[in-house]
Structures are given as structure tokens and as C-alpha cells.
SETOR-223981 format. One record per residue (C-alpha): x, y, z; residue in three letters; chain. Coordinates in steps of 0.5 Angstrom, whole numbers, plus 500, padded with zeros to 3 digits. Example, Ala and Ser with C-alpha at 12.3 -4.5 7.8 and 13.67 -1.06 7.14 Angstrom:
% residues 2
[pt [525,491,516],'Ala','A']
[pt [527,498,514],'Ser','A']
This chain:
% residues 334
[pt [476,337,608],'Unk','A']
[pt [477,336,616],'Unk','A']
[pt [477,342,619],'Unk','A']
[pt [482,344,624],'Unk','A']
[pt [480,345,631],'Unk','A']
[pt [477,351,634],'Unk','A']
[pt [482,352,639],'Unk','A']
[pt [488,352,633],'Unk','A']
[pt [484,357,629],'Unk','A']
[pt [484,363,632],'Unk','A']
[pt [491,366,634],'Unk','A']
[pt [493,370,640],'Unk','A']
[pt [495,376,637],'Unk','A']
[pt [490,377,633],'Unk','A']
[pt [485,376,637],'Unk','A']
[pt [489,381,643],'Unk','A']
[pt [488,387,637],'Unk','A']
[pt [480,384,636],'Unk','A']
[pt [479,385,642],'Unk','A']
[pt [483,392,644],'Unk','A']
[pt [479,395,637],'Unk','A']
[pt [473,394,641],'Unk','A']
[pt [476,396,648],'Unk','A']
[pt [478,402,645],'Unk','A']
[pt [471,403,639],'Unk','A']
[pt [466,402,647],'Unk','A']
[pt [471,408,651],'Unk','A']
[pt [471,413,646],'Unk','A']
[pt [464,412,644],'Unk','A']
[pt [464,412,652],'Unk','A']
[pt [467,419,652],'Unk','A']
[pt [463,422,647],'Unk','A']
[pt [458,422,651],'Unk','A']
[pt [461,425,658],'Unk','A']
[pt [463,431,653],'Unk','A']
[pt [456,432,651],'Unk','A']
[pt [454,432,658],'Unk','A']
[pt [460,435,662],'Unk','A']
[pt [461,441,657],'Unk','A']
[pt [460,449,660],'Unk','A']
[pt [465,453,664],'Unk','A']
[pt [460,456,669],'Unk','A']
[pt [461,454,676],'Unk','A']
[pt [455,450,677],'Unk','A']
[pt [457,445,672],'Unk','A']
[pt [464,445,675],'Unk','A']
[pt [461,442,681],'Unk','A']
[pt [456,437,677],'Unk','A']
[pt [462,434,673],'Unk','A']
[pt [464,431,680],'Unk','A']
[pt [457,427,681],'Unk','A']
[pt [458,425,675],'Unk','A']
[pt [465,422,676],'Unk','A']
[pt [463,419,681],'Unk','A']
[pt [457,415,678],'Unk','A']
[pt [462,413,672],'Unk','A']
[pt [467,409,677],'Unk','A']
[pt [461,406,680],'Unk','A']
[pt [459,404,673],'Unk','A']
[pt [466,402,672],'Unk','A']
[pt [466,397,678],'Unk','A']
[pt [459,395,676],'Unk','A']
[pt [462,393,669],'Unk','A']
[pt [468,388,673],'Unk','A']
[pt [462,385,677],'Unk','A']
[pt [459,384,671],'Unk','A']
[pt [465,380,669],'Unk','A']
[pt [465,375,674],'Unk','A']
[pt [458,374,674],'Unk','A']
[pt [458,372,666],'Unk','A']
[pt [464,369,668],'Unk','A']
[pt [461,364,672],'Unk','A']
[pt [454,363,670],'Unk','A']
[pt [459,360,663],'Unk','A']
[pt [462,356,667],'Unk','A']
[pt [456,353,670],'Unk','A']
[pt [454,352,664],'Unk','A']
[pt [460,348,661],'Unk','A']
[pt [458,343,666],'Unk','A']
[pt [453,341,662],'Unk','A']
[pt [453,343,655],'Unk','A']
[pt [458,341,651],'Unk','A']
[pt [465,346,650],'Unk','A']
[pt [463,347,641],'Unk','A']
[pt [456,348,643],'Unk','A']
[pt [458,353,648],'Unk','A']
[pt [463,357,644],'Unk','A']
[pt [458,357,638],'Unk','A']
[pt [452,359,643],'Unk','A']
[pt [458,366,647],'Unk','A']
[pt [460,367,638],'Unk','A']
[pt [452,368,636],'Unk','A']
[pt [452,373,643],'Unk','A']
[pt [458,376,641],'Unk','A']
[pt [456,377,633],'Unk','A']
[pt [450,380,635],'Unk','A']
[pt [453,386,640],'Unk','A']
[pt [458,387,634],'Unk','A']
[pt [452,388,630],'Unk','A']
[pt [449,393,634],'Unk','A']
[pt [456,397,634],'Unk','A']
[pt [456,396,627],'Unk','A']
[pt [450,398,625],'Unk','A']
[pt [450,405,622],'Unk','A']
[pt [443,407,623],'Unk','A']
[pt [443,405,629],'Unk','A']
[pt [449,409,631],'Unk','A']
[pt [444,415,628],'Unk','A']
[pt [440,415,633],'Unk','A']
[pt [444,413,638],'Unk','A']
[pt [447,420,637],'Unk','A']
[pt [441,424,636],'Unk','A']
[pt [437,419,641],'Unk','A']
[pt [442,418,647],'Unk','A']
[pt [447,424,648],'Unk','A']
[pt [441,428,647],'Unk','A']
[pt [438,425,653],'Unk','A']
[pt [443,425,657],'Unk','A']
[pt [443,433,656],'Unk','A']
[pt [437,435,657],'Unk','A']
[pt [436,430,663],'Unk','A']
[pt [443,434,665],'Unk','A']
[pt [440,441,663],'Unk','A']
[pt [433,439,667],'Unk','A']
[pt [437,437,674],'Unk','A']
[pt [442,443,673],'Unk','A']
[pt [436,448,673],'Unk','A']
[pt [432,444,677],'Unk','A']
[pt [438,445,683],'Unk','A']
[pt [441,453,681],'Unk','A']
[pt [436,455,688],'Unk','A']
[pt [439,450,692],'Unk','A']
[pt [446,451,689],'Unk','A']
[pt [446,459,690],'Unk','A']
[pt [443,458,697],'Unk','A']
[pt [447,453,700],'Unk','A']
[pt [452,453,696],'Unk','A']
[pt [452,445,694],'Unk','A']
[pt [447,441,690],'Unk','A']
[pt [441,438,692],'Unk','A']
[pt [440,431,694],'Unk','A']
[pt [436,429,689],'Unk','A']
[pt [440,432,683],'Unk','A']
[pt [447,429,686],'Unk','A']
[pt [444,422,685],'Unk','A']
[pt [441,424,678],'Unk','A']
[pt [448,426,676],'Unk','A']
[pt [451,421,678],'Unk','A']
[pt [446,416,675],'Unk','A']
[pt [448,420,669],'Unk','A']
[pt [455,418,669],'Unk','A']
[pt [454,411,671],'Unk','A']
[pt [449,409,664],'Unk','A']
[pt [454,412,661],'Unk','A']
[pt [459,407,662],'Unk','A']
[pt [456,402,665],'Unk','A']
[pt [452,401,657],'Unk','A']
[pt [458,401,654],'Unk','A']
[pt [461,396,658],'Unk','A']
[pt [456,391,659],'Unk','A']
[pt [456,390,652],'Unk','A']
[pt [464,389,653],'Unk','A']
[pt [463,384,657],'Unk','A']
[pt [458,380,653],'Unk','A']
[pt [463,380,647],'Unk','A']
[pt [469,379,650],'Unk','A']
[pt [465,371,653],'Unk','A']
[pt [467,368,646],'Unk','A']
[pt [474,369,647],'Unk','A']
[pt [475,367,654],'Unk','A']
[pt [473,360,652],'Unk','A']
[pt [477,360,645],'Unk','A']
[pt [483,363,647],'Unk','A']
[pt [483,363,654],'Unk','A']
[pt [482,370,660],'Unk','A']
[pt [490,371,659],'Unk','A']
[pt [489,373,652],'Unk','A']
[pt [483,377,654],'Unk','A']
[pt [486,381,660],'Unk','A']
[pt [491,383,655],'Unk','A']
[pt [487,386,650],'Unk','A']
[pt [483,389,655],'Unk','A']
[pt [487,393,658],'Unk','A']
[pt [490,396,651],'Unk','A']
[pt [484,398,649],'Unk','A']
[pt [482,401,656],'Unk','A']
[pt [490,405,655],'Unk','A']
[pt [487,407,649],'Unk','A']
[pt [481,410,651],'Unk','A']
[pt [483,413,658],'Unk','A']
[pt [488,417,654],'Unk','A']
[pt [483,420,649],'Unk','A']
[pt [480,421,656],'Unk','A']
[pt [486,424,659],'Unk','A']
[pt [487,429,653],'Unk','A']
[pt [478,431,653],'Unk','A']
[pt [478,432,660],'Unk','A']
[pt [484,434,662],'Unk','A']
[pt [488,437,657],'Unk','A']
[pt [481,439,654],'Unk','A']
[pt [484,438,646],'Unk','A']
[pt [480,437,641],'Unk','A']
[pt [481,431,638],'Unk','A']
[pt [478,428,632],'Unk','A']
[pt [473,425,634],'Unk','A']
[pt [469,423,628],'Unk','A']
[pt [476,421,624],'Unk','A']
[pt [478,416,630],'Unk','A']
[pt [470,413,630],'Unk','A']
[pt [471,411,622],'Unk','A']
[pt [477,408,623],'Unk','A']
[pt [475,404,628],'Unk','A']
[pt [469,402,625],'Unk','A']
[pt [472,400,619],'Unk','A']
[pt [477,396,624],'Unk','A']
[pt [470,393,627],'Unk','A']
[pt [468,391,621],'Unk','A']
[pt [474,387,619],'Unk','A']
[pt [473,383,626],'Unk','A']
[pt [466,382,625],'Unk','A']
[pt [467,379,619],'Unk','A']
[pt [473,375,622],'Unk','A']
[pt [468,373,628],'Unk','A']
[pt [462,371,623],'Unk','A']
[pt [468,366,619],'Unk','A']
[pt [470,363,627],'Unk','A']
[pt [462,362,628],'Unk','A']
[pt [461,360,622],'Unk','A']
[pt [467,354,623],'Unk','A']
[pt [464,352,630],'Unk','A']
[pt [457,352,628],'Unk','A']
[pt [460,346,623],'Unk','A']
[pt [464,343,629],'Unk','A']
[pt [458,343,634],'Unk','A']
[pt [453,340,628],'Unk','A']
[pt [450,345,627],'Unk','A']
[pt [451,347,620],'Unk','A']
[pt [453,342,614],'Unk','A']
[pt [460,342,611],'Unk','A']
[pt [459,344,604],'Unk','A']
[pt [467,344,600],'Unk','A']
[pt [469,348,595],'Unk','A']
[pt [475,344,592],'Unk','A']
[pt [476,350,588],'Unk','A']
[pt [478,355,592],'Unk','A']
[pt [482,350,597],'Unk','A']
[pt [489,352,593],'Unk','A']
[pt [486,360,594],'Unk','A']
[pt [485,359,601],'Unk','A']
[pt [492,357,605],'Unk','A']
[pt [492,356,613],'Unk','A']
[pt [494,363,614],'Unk','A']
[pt [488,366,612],'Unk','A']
[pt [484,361,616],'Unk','A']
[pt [488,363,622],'Unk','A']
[pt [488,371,621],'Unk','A']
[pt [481,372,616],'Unk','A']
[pt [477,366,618],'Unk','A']
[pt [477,365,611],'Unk','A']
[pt [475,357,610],'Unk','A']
[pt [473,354,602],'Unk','A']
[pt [466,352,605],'Unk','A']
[pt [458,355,602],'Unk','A']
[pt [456,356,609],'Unk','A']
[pt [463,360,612],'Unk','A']
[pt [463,365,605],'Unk','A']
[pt [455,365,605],'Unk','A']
[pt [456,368,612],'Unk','A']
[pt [460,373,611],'Unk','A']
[pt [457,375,605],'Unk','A']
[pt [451,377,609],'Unk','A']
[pt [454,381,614],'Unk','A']
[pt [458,385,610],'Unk','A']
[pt [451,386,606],'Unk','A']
[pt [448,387,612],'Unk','A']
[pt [453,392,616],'Unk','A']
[pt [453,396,608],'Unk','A']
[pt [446,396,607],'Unk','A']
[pt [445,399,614],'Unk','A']
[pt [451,405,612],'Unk','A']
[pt [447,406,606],'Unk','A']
[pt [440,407,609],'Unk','A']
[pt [444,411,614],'Unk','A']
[pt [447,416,609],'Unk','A']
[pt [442,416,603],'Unk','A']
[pt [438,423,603],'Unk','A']
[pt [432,423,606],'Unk','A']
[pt [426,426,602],'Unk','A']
[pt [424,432,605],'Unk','A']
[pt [416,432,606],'Unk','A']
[pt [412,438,604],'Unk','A']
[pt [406,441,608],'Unk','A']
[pt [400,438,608],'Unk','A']
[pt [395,443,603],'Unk','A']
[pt [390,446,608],'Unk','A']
[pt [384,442,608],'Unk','A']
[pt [379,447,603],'Unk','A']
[pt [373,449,607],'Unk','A']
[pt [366,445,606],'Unk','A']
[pt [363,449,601],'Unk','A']
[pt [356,451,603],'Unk','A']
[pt [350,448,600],'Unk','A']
[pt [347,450,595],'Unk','A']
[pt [339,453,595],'Unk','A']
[pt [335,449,590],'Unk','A']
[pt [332,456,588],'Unk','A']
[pt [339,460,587],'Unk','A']
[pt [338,467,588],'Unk','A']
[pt [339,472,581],'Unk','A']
[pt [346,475,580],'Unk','A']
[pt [347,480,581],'Unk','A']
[pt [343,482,587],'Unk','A']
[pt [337,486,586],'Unk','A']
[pt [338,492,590],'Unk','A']
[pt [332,494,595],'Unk','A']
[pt [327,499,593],'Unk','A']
[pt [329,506,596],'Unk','A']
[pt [323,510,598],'Unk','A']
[pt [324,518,596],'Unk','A']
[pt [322,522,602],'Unk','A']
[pt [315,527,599],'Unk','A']
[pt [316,535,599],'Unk','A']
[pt [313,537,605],'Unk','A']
[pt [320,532,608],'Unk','A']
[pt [320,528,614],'Unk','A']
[pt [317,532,620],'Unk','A']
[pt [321,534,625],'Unk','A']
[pt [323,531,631],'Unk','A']
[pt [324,537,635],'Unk','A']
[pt [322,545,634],'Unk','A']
[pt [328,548,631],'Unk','A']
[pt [330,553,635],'Unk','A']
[pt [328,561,635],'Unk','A']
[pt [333,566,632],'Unk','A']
């Protein structure tokens, strides 16, 4: 069975909606964090949302610098390697940053780790500033920095992921097709954003997260189908055929699902669903809670080799004579 070309494999809406779940699953997650940040009427925190704003269009610039770096350093590289063995290296890059957003257990402690973080470092400029602030009227220097690189990690994390992911669609489906995805996604999430912020709603935010995940977790298995396929194109992997599964499998799961009658396209697949399920298992699996440690028992004391009888003799008590004991002092006269 020869393979289609890779550039005829992936379509263009497909990869637009691949391309804006994962736009928008980075921004929501982005601004979850800046909800955890940014909460509290108080007029201090007020005036800490403005730094942090700030540093959160910094990191959205430093994400478009990002861009055109990354862009241009691929495209030194494609003088000198080959377009299959470029567009399977980008594929490899991009199903390790899908991984890493799927990995359940990891978002565990992204969210008790991460957030966490960001509030008490929030927490400790806030309280380190309030003399400054009921002085001055203004915050500190180095609290305003502070905050505002709060805010930039906060974005600019999310979207340096982005921009490695988005690397192996520009090279398959072109920069048009990214833009396009890009921007729907960057919608999306600036209206959660809008709603959070601006309307102050509440949304669902853990509803919204799942079902992304489960969107994430059909573009993973998608991704690792393609890579599996280029992989096979570059020489990097052996095209083992399953004749029997070649009726079962029509061009347009190919094109849609990356779903191909070979060992080695099924077998990867195969490992990532075990992989990102064996992760959400161990993530939701009730932990053992652990018990005190017993006190250690006191050192017993050692034993004499002539123990002492039991129950104790009782001291002789010596019974004073008639005459009594004599006075200390003359007793005094009636």
C-alpha cells in the first residue's frame, strides 16, 4: 500500500479546529490563572491588577516575538534538512507539548503548584507594599515589577507552548491556515476573558476545561497518526500493512482521524491513549491516606544484675524514748 503525500493528508478545516482547541484550551487556562491572582475588591488589589495587566501584554508580545523567532530559525533549518525529516522532527515537538497539556497528573499539580504560586507571590508584594501604598498613595517600585512579572509568566507560558505546537502545522499546512486557527482560538479565550473580567460571570470553568481535554485528546491521537505517517515517509519507521483492515479504513479517515492500516500508525496511537488515560487514572485514583507514625517507645532502662526485691522494704522507723526529744527552745513561762 503506498502512502499518500503528507501535504495531501491533512485537511485544512481539520487542522483550523485542531489548532483553535488548542488556541483556546492555552487561553482559558491563561486566564484561570489571572483569576486566582487578580481576585479581591480591596482598593490595593485594584491597583495591582493595573501591573499585572501590563505585564500580561508584554508576555503577549514576547509570544509574537517568539513567533518570528521559531519561524525563522525552521526555516534556516529547512536549507539543510530535508521537508520529511523537518515536518516529522516540528510533529515530535508538537505531540510532546500535547502530552504535557493532556497529562492529567501533571495539570494536578499545575493547579496546586502553579496558581498556588502566583498567589502567594502576589500575597507577599501586596503585603510587602501596604506602607508604601497608604504613604504614597502608589505602589513600590519593586512591587510594581513584581506584579507585572506575574502577569507576563502567566501568558507568556501558555504561549511559548503555543508556538512550539503550532511550528508542525505551519510546515504542513501552510502559515494561512494557522493564522486562521489561531485567531478563533485567541476569540474564544478573549471572550471567557471578557466575561471573567469585565462582566465578572462565573463561568463553568471546570466543564469548559473537560471538554476541551477531550477535544485535546481526539487532536492528540490525530497528531500522533500524522507523525506516525511522516516518520514512515522520512525512513524513520517500517511500513508494515495490515491488508485486512484496508476496506475498514477509507481515504476519509485518513484524512479526518490519521487513521491508516499500518502496525506502526495503530500501535502509536494505541500508546498515547494508554498513556494519557493511565495518567487520568493515577490522577483520580484515591490515594492512601497515611497514618501517624507511632511515637518511638522509650529506651528501657537497663536492668541491674542484682534486681531490687519487690515490694521495697520499708525503711526502719526509729520511735523517739519517753523522755522525748529535748527541746530546742525553753518553752515560755505562764
Amino acid at each position: 500500500m503506498s502512502l499518500p503525500e503528507t501535504s495531501l493528508m491533512t485537511s485544512s478545516t481539520a487542522a483550523v479546529l485542531d489548532i483553535a482547541v488548542l488556541v483556546f484550551r492555552e487561553g482559558l487556562e491563561c486566564v484561570l490563572v489571572l483569576a486566582a491572582i487578580t481576585t479581591g475588591g480591596s482598593g490595593l488589589m485594584r491597583t495591582a491588577r493595573r501591573p499585572i495587566a501590563a505585564g500580561v501584554g508584554v508576555g503577549f508580545l514576547a509570544t509574537l516575538a517568539t513567533w518570528f523567532i521559531a519561524v525563522g530559525a525552521v526555516n534556516d533549518l529547512s536549507g539543510s534538512v530535508s521537508a520529511l525529516a523537518l515536518q516529522a522532527a516540528t510533529g515530535l515537538l508538537a505531540i510532546l507539548v500535547l502530552l504535557v497539556v493532556m497529562n492529567w497528573f501533571f495539570h494536578k499539580l499545575y493547579w496546586t503548584g502553579w496558581i498556588s504560586l502566583h498567589s502567594r507571590q502576589r500575597n507577599r508584594l501586596l503585603n510587602n507594599s501596604e506602607g508604601d501604598a497608604a504613604a504614597e498613595g502608589k505602589f513600590a517600585r519593586r512591587a510594581w515589577l513584581g506584579l507585572a512579572l506575574l502577569g507576563f509568566t502567566s501568558l507568556y507560558r501558555e504561549g511559548f507552548e503555543v508556538v512550539l505546537f503550532l511550528q508542525s502545522y505551519r510546515l504542513r499546512v501552510g502559515g494561512r491556515v494557522v493564522l486562521e486557527g489561531a485567531w478563533i482560538g485567541v476569540a474564544l479565550a478573549g471572550a471567557v476573558a471578557l466575561l471573567t473580567f469585565a462582566a465578572h460571570k462565573r463561568l463553568p470553568y471546570k466543564k469548559m476545561l473537560v471538554a476541551t481535554g477531550v477535544l485535546l485528546g481526539i487532536v492528540l491521537l490525530v497528531m500522533v497518526g500524522e507523525q506516525a505517517q511522516e516518520m514512515q515517509l522520512a525512513h524513520w519507521l517500517p511500513t508494515t500493512t495490515i491488508p485486512a483492515l484496508a476496506p475498514w479504513m477509507p481515504d476519509w479517515a485518513g484524512l479526518w482521524f490519521s487513521l491508516f492500516p499500518t502496525v506502526e500508525t495503530l500501535a502509536a496511537q494505541g500508546i498515547a491513549a494508554m498513556l494519557v488515560l493511565g495518567s487520568y487514572w493515577y490522577a483520580s485514583s484515591p490515594r492512601p491516606s497515611r497514618k501517624a507514625a507511632p511515637a518511638p517507645a522509650t529506651a528501657a532502662a537497663p536492668r541491674a544484675s542484682n534486681p531490687a526485691p519487690w515490694p521495697p522494704k520499708q525503711p526502719a522507723i526509729t520511735m523517739p524514748s519517753s523522755a522525748g526529744p529535748a527541746p530546742t527552745a525553753p518553752p515560755p513561762r505562764l
